[in-house]
C-alpha positions in Angstrom: 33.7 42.9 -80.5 33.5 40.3 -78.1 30.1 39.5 -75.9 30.3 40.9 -72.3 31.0 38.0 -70.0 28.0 36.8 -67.4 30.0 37.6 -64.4 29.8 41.1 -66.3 26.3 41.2 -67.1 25.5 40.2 -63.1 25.0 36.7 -63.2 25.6 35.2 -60.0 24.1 32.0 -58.5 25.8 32.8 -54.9 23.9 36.0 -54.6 20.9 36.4 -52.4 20.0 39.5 -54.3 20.1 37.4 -57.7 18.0 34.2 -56.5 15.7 36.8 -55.3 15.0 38.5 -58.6 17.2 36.7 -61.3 15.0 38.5 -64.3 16.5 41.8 -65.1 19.9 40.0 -65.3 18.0 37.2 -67.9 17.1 40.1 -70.6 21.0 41.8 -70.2 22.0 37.9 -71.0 19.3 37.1 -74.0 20.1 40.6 -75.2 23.7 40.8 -75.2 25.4 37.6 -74.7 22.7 34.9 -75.5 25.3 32.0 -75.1 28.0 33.1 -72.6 30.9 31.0 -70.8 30.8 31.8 -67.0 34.2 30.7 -65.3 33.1 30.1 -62.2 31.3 26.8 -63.1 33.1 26.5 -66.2 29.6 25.8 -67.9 28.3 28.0 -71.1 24.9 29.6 -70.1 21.8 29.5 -72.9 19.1 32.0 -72.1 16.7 32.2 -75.2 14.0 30.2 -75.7 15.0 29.1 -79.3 18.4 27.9 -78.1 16.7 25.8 -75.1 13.8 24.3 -76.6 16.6 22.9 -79.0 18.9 21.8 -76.8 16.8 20.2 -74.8 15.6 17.7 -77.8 19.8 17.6 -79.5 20.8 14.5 -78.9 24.4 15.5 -79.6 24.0 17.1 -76.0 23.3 14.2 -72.6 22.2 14.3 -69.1 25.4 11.8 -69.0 28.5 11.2 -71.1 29.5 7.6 -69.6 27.5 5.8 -72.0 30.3 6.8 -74.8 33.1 7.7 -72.9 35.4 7.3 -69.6 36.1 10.1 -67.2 39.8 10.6 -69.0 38.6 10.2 -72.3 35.8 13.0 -71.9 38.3 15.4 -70.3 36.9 15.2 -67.3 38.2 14.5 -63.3 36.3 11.6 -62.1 34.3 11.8 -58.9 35.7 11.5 -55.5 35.9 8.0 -54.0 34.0 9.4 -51.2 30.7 10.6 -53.2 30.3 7.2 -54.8 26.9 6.4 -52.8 25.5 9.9 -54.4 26.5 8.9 -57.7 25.9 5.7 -57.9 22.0 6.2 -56.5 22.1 9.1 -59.2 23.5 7.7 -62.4 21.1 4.7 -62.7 18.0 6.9 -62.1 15.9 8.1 -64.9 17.3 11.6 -65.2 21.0 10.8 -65.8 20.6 7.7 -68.1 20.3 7.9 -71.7 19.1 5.4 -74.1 18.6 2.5 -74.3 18.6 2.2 -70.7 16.4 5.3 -69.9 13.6 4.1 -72.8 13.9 0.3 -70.6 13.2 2.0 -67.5 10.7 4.8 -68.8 8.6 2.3 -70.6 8.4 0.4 -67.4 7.6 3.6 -64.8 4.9 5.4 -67.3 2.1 2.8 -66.5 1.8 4.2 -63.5 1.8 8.2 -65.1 -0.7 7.5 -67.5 -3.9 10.0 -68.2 -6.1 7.5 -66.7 -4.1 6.5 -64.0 -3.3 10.1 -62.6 -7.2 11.2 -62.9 -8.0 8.2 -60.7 -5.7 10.1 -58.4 -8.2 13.2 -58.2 -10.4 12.5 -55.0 -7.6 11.3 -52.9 -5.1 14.3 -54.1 -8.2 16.9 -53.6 -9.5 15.3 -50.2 -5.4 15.7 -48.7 -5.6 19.7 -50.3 -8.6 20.9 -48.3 -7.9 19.0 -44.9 -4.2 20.8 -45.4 -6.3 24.1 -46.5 -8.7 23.3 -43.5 -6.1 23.2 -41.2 -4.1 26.4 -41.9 -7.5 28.1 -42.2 -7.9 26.7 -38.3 -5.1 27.8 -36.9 -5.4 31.4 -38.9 -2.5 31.2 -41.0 0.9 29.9 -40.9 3.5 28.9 -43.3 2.2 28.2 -46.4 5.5 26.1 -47.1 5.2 23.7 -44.6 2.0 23.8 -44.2 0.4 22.9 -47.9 2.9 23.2 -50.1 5.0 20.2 -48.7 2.6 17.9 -47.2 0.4 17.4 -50.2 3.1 16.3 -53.3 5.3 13.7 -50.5 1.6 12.3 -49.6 0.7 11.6 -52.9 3.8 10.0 -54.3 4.3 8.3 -51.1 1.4 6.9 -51.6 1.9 6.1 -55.3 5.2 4.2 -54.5 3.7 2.6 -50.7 6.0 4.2 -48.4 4.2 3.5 -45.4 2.9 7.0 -43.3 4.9 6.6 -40.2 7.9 6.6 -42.8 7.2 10.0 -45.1 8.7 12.4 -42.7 11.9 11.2 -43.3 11.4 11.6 -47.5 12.0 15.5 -47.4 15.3 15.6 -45.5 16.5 13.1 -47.4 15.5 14.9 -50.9 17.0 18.2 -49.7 20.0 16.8 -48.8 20.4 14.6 -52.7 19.5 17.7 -54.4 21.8 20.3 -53.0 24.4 18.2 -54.9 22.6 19.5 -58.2 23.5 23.0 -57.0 26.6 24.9 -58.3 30.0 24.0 -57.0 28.6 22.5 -54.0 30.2 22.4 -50.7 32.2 19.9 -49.2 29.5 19.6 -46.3 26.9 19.5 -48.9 28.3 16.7 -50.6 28.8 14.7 -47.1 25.1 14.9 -46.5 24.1 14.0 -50.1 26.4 11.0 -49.4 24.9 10.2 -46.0 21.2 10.6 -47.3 21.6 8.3 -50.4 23.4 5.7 -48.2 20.5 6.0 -45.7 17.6 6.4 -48.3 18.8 3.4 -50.7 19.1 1.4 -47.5 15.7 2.1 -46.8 14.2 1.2 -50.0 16.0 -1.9 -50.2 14.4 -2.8 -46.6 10.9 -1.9 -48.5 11.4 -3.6 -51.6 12.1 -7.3 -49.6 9.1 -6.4 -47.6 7.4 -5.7 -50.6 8.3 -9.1 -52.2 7.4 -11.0 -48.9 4.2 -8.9 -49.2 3.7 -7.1 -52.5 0.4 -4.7 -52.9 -0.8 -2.4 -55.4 2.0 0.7 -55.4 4.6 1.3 -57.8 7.2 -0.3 -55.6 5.3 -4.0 -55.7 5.1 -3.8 -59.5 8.8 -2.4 -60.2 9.8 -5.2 -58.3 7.6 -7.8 -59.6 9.3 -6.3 -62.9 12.7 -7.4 -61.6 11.8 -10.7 -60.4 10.2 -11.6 -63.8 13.4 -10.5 -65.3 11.9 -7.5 -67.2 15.7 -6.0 -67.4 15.6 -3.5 -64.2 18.3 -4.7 -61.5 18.0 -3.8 -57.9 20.2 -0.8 -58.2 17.7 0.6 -61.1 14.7 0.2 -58.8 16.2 1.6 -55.7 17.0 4.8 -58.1 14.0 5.1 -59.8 12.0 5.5 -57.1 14.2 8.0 -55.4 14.1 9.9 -58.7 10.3 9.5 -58.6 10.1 10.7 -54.8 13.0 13.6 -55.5 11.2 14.8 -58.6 7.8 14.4 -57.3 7.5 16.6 -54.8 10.7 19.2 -55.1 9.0 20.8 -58.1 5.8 20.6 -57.2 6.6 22.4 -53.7 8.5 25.5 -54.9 5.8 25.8 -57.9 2.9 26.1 -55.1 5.0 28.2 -53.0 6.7 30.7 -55.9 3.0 30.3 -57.0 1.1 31.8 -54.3 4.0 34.7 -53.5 3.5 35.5 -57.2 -0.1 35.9 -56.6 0.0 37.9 -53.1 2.0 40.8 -55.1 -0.3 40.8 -57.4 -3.8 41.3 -55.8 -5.8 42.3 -59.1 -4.7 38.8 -60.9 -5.7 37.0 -57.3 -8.9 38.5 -57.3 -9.2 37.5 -60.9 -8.6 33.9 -59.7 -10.8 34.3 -56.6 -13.9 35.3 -59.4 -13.3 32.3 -61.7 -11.2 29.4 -60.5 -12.7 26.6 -62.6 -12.0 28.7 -66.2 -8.8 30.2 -64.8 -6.6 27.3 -62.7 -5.6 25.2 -65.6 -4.1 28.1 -67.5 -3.2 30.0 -64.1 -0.8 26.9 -63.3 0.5 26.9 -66.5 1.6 30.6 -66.1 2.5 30.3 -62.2 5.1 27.7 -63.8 6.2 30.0 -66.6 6.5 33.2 -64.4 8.7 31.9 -61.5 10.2 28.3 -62.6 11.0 26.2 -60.2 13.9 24.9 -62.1 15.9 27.5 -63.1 19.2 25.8 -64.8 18.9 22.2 -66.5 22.7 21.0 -67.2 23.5 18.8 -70.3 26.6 17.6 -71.6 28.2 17.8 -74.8 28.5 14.8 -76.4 29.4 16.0 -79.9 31.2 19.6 -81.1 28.0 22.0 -81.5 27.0 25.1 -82.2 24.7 27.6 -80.5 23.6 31.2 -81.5 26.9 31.6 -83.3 29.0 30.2 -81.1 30.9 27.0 -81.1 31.4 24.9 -77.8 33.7 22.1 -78.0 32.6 17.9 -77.2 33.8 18.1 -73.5 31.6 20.9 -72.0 28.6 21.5 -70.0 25.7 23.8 -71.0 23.1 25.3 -68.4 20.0 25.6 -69.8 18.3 28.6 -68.2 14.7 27.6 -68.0 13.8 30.6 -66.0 15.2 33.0 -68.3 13.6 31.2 -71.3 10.3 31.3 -69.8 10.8 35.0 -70.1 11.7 35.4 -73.4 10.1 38.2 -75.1 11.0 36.5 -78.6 8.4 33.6 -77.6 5.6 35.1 -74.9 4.0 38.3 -75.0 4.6 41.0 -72.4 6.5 37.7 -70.5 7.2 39.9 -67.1 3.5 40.3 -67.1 1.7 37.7 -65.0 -0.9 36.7 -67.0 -3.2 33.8 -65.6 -5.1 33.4 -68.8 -2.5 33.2 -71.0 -3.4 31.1 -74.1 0.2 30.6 -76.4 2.2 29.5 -73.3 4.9 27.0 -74.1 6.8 27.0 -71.0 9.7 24.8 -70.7 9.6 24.3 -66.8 8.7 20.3 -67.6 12.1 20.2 -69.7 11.6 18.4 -73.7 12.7 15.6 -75.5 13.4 12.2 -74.1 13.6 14.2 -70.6 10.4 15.5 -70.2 9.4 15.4 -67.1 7.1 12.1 -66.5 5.2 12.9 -64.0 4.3 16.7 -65.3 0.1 15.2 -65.5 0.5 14.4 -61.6 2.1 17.7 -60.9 -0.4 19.6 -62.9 -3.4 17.8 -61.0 -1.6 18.4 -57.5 -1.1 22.0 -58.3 -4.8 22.6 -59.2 -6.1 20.8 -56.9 -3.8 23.0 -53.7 -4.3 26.2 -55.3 -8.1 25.9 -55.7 -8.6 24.4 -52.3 -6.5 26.8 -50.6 -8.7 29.6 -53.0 -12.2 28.0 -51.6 -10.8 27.9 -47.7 -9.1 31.2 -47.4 -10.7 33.7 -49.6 -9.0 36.5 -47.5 -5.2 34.9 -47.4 -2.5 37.6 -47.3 1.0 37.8 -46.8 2.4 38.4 -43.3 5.9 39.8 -44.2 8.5 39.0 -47.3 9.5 35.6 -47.4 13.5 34.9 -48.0 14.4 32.7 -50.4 16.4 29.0 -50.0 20.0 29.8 -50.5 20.2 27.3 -53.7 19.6 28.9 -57.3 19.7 26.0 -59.4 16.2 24.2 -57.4 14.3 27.9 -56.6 12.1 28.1 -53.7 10.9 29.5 -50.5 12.2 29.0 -47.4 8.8 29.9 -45.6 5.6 31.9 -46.9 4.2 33.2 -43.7 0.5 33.9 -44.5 -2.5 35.0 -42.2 -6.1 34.0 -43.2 
């Protein structure tokens, strides 16, 4: 008998009711069709954690498919003429190369994501927490989105890369608008304002990388362009992408962990209060779990570079799987009791970082950012409660809070 199809089984990306609470749906899918084809994306959904954790390190599967084969060749309709500014600023970034290029170009970003190099980050990343804790607590609540979550991951990698403060406000709209291209079956409109922010964005980081070279200093930018000059292999177009993939990745994450986070934690007020009573024992592994329980990145797409198969079932070179990280972070086959929110869970391999040659680089820096927000806004507003029920951003593929409305 054949498996049930997703559509059947009610998964549906376009559904508020779905983002909200895509779990029950997860189990019907790990249970009863563990690899199925859903038409409306033409993509084949994984949701165990087996099936993922492999994928993820198969190099029969890419991020890409043009480093072997043409549009045509592939099976696939080329791009419109008029996304080529979103493609072209996203297919020479980290994420969507493969090797060699993406081991050139990670070599050459990792100095700066080294152990050492993100715990020198610890004063600075804690001092920006508790004046953005101080500040909510001040004003006696407000949105815990805009008001912490944001603010402290676009500071920090700002300040990594040297994007001077008068400039970060205009980092976020600019991400928001890139990344709804990585949602499903996006929108004409979506696309237009992907296109417009990476023409604006790659402009801008052009201006900064001459300015840089008139004047270079100790951020990321000065040495990925010192890196180009001595003619360590990274052409202009590689720099401009890498750091919007560093700017993008650093902070999207990072915000909807801290947000998801913290709603996780308001609907459950005995775990909180856990928290409250031991925060130095309990954050590491707390943001661990906060990551596990309501992932961030719910669907990581890979291509099919070579025929595979998965659970059984065989999908052709051509395709495109979706990983479903949020659904394998729930798989009862691999965590115990995993709808239960446990903040000192011990055997937690979560996959919200991705694996393999993908993983993400800057997972130290998010884990230090995250520790450092949650425990600053733990010391500041011991009495922090929810003011209604938050909705959720329409996108499912990038998971987050539109606002958390909190009073202190």
């Amino acid at each position: 008998m054949n498996a049930p199809s997703a559509e059947a089984l009610g998964f549906d990306p376009w559904s508020p009711a779905f983002v909200a609470h895509p779990y029950d749906v997860y189990a019907r899918l790990r249970e009863q069709a563990p690899v199925a084809r859903y038409e409306p994306t033409g993509q084949w959904l994984v949701s165990r954690h087996a099936d993922v954790s492999a994928l993820l390190r198969d190099r029969r599967l890419g991020r890409t498919y043009l480093h072997r084969f043409g549009h045509e060749e592939f099976g696939r309709t080329p791009p419109p003429p008029e996304h080529e500014p979103f493609h072209t600023l996203n297919g020479h970034g980290l994420l969507d190369l493969e090797p060699p290029d993406h081991t050139r170009i990670r070599r050459l970003v990792s100095k700066a994501f080294t152990p050492r190099m993100v715990e020198s980050l610890r004063p600075t990343v804690r001092r920006l927490a508790e004046e953005l804790a101080a500040g909510l607590v001040a004003d006696g609540g407000g949105d815990l989105v805009a008001r912490v979550a944001e603010p402290l991951p676009v500071a920090v990698i700002a300040e990594m890369l040297g994007v001077p403060e008068a400039d970060r406000g205009l980092l976020r709209p600019w991400s928001e608008a890139i990344t709804g291209m990585f949602e499903l079956n996006p929108s004409e409109e979506a696309a237009a304002r992907a296109v417009r922010a990476s023409t604006e964005f790659s402009d801008y980081l052009r201006a900064l990388a001459a300015e840089r070279r008139r004047n270079p200093g100790g951020d990321l930018v000065s040495a990925l362009v010192a890196a180009h000059d001595e003619g360590d292999r990274l052409s202009e177009q590689e720099l401009v992408s890498t750091c919007v993939l560093l700017l993008n990745a650093g902070h999207e994450a990072t915000v909807n962990t801290t947000a998801n986070g913290w709603w996780a934690l308001l609907r459950h007020p005995d775990r909180l209060a856990q928290l409250r009573a031991d925060p130095e024992r309990l954050l590491p592994t707390a943001v661990e779990e906060l990551m596990r329980y309501d992932t961030p990145l719910q669907m990581f797409e890979r291509w099919v570079l070579d025929d595979i198969e998965v659970a059984g079932v065989r999908i052709p070179r051509g395709s495109e799987v979706a990983l479903l990280f949020g659904s394998a972070n729930r798989d009862p086959a691999r965590f115990a009791d995993p709808d239960r929110l446990d903040l000192a869970r011990a055997d937690n391999p979560h996959i919200s970082f991705g694996a393999g040659i993908h993983f993400c680089l800057g997972a130290p820096l998010a884990r230090l950012e995250l520790a450092e927000s949650f425990g600053a806004v733990l010391r500041a507003a011991p009495r922090l409660s929810p003011v209604r029920e938050p909705q959720w951003r329409p996108g499912y593929v990038i998971r987050g809070l539109a606002e958390l409305p909190v009073e202190v």
